[in-house]
VOPALO-933910 format. One line per 2 residues: number of its first residue (from 1); for each residue x negated, y negated, z negated of C-alpha. Coordinates in Angstrom, 2 decimals. Each point is the difference from the previous one (the first is absolute). Last residue first. Example, Ala and Ser with C-alpha at 12.3 -4.5 7.8 and 13.67 -1.06 7.14 Angstrom:
2 = -13.67/1.06/-7.14; 1.37/3.44/-0.66
END
This chain:
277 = -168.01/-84.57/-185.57; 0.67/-2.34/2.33
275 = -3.73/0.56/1.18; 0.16/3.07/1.99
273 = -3.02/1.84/0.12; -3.02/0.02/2.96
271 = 2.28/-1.99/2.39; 0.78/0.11/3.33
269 = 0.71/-3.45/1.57; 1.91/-1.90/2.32
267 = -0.44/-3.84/1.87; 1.85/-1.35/2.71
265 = 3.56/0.21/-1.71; 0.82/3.30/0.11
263 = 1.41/-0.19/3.89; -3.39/-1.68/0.67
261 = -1.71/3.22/-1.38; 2.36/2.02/2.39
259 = -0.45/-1.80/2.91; -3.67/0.18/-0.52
257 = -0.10/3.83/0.03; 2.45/-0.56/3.00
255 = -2.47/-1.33/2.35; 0.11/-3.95/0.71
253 = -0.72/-1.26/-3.45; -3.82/1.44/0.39
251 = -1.24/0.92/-3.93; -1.78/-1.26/-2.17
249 = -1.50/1.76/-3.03; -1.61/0.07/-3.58
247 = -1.36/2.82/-1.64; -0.09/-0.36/-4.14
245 = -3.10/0.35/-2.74; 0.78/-3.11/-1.95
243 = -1.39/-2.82/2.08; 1.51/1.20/3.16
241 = 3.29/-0.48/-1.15; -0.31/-3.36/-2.04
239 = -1.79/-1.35/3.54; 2.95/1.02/1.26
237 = 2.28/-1.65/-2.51; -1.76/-2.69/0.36
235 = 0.54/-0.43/3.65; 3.23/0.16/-0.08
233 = 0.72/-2.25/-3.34; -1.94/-2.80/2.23
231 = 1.91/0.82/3.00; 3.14/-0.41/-1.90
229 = 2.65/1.77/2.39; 2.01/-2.40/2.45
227 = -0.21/2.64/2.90; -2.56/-0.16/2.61
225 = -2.46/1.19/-1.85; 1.76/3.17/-0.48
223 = -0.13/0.58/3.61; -3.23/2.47/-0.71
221 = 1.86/2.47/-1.77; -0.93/0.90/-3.78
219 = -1.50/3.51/-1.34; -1.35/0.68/-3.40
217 = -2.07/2.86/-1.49; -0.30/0.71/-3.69
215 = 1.49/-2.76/-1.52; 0.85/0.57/-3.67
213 = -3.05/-2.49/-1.50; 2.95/-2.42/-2.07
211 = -0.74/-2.64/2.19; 0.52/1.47/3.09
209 = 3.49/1.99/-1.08; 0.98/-3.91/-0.62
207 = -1.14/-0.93/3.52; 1.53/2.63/1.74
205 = 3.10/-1.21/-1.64; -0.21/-3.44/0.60
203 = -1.18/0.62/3.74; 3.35/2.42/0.94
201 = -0.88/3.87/-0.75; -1.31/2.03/-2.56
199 = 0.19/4.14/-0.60; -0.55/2.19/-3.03
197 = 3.57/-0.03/-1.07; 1.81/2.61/2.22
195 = 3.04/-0.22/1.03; -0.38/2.61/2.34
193 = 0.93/-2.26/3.05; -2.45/-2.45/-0.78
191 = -2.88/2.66/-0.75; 0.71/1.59/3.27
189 = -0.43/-4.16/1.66; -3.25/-0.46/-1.82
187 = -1.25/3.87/1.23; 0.68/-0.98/3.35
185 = -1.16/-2.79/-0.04; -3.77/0.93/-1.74
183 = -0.06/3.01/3.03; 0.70/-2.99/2.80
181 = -3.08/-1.76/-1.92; -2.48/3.33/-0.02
179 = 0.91/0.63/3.67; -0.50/-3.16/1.03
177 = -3.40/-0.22/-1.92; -1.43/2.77/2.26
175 = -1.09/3.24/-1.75; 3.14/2.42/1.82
173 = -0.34/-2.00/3.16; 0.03/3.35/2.24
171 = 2.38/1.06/-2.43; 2.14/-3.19/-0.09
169 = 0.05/0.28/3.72; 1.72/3.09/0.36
167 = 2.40/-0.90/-2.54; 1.11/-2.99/2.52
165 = 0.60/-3.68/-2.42; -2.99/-1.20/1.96
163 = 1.00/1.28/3.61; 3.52/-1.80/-0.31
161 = -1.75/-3.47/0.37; -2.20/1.13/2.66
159 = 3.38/1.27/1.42; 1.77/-3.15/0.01
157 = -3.55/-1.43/2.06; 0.49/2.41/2.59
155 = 0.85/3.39/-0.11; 2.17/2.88/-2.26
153 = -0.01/3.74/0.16; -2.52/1.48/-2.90
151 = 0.23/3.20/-0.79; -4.32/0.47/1.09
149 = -2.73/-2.79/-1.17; -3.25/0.26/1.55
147 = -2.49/-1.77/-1.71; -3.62/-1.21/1.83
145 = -3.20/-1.48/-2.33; -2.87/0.99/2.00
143 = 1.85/0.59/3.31; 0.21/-4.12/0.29
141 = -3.60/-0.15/0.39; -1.20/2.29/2.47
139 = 3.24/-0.27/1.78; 1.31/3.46/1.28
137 = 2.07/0.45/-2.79; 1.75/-3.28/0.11
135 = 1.39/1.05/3.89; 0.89/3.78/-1.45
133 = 2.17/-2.16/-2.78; 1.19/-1.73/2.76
131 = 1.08/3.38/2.27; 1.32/1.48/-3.32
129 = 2.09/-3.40/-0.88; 1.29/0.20/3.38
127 = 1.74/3.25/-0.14; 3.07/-0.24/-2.18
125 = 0.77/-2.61/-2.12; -2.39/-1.98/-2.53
123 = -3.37/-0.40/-2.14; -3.15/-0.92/0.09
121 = -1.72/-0.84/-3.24; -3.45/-1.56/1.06
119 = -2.16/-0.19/-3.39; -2.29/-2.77/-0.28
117 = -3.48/0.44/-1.62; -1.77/-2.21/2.50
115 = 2.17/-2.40/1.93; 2.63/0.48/2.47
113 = 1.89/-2.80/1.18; -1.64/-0.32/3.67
111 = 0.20/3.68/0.62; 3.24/0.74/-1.29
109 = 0.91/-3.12/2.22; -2.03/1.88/3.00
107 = 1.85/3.15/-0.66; 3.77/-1.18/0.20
105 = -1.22/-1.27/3.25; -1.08/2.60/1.59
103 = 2.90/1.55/-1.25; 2.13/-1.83/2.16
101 = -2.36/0.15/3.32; 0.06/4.24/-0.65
99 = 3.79/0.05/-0.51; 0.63/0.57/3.54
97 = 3.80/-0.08/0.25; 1.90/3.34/0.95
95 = 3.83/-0.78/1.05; 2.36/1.31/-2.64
93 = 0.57/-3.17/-1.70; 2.54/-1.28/2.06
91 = 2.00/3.40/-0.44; -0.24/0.39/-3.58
89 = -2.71/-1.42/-2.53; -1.69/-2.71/-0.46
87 = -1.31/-2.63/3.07; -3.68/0.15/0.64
85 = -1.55/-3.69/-0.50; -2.85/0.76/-2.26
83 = 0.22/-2.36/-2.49; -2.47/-0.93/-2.71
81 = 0.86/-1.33/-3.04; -2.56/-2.32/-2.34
79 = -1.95/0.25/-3.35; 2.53/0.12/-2.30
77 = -1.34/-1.00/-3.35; 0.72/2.53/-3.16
75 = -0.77/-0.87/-3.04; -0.52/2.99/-2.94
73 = -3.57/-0.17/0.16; -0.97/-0.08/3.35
71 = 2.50/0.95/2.62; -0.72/-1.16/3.40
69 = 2.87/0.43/2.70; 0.30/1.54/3.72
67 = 3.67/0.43/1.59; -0.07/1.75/3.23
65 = 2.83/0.06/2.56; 1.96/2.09/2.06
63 = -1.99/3.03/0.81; -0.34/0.53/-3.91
61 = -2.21/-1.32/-2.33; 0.13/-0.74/-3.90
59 = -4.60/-1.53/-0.91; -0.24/-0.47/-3.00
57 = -3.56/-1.78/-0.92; -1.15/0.80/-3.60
55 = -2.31/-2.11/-2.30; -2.04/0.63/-2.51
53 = -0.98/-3.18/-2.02; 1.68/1.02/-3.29
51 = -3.81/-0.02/-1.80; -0.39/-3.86/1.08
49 = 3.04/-0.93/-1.57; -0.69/1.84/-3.21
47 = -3.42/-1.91/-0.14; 1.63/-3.35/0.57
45 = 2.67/0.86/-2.53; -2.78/1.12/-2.49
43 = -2.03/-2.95/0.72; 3.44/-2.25/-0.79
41 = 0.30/1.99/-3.38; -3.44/-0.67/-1.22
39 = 0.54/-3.49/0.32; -1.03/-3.16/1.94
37 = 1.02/-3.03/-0.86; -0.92/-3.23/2.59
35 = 1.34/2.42/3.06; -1.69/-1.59/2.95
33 = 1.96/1.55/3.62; -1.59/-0.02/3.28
31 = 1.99/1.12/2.73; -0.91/1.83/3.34
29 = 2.65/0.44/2.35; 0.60/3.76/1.31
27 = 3.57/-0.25/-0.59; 1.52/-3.47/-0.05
25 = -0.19/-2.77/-2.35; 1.95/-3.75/0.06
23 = -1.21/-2.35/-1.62; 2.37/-2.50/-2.36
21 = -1.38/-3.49/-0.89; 1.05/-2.24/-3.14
19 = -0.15/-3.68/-0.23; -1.91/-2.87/-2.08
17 = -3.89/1.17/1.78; 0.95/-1.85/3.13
15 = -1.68/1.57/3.09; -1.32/-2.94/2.08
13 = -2.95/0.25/-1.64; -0.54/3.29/1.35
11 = -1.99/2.91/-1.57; 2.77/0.17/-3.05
9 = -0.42/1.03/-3.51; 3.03/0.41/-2.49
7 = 2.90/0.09/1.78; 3.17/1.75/-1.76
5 = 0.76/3.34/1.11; 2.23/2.04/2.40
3 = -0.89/3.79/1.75; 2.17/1.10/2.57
1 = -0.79/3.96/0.49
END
């Protein structure tokens, strides 16, 4: 995240305090922030935050290649892919290739990402994912929080992605707030199609549904910032949202729940009762 602001204190006299300085921060950096106003809201957002913390680390394996991401909230980082160097399927692929050195590896990154509370979600084709998930079962820590996902047939990182759209998944994530967000979509986009009134998207209408109290849950996509929307009307609205009783959300551009909000311009809502009435 590039952060840019206008110099106001400076530790070096050779700094000139006329310009502007951007920083640049990276996961894992610490960051002190002073907020002159503080409200009720912004504790409630911190607290929310803080509640959503869960995370889950899918794991989509096959003899090929593993993909191994970290969902928490509804973002989803890939961690890193792992190849094994067997060849697929048909003749070149039919000599045996000891998988053991492979998944070796697969388990030491589980190892070094895995935190308490995780949830490994391991999914994928055919037999390795049962000789992993018997790998993660053995570990004294990683067995404590171990998923095996079946009807799944996709690897590597494009399969991470796939994993958290999988029905299988959703059930084992049934509480997590991805599931909750792709469920707030997907009722947005049947309300669209019905016609019905009770819905809100683009900022100025999300905005005006804010105002009148008649947001009940609201979704936007985390690129919207990097469209020409009013930041300042944004983040009002929000704070509008939360204010009056409402659930407010971001979600990860790159998976298709976020696709879909950015199709609707960034930002939809359900509402409580329509409001052209």
């Amino acid at each position: 995240m590039r952060i840019r602001g206008k110099i106001v204190e400076a530790s070096d006299d050779s700094v000139t305090r006329a310009g502007s300085h951007s920083l640049l921060i990276s996961p894992g950096q610490q960051l002190t922030v002073k907020k002159v106003r503080w409200t009720e809201s912004d504790t409630r957002i911190l607290n929310s935050s803080a509640a959503s913390e869960k995370r889950f680390i899918l794991v989509a394996v096959d003899r090929r290649e593993t993909g191994v991401g970290i969902l928490a909230g509804s973002h989803l980082t890939i961690v890193s892919t792992i190849e094994s160097g067997a060849a697929g399927k048909g003749p070149s692929g039919s000599k045996e290739v000891d998988l053991k050195p492979y998944l070796a590896k697969v388990l030491e990154l589980l190892k070094s990402t895995w935190r308490e509370t995780d949830t490994i979600v391991i999914a994928g084709a055919g037999n390795t994912k049962l000789v992993l998930d018997n790998l993660v079962k053995k570990d004294p820590d990683l067995r404590k929080g171990s998923v095996l996902v079946e009807g799944f047939d996709d690897s590597g990182a494009d399969g991470v992605r796939a994993l958290v759209k999988f029905e299988g998944f959703r059930k084992v994530a049934k509480d997590s707030v991805l599931v909750e967000v792709q469920g707030v979509v997907e009722e947005a986009i049947r309300r669209i199609s019905r016609g019905e009134k009770r819905i809100a998207y683009t900022l100025p209408r999300v905005s005006e549904a804010a105002r009148a109290g008649a947001v009940e849950v609201c979704v936007m996509s985390d690129d919207v910032f990097s469209s020409n929307l009013d930041e300042g009307l944004l983040v009002d609205t929000l704070n509008v949202v939360e204010e009056r009783g409402g659930k407010v959300f971001l979600t990860d551009s790159s998976l298709e729940t976020g696709k879909q909000v950015s199709a609707l311009g960034g930002i939809v809502a359900l509402l409580r009762y329509d409001i052209q009435r």
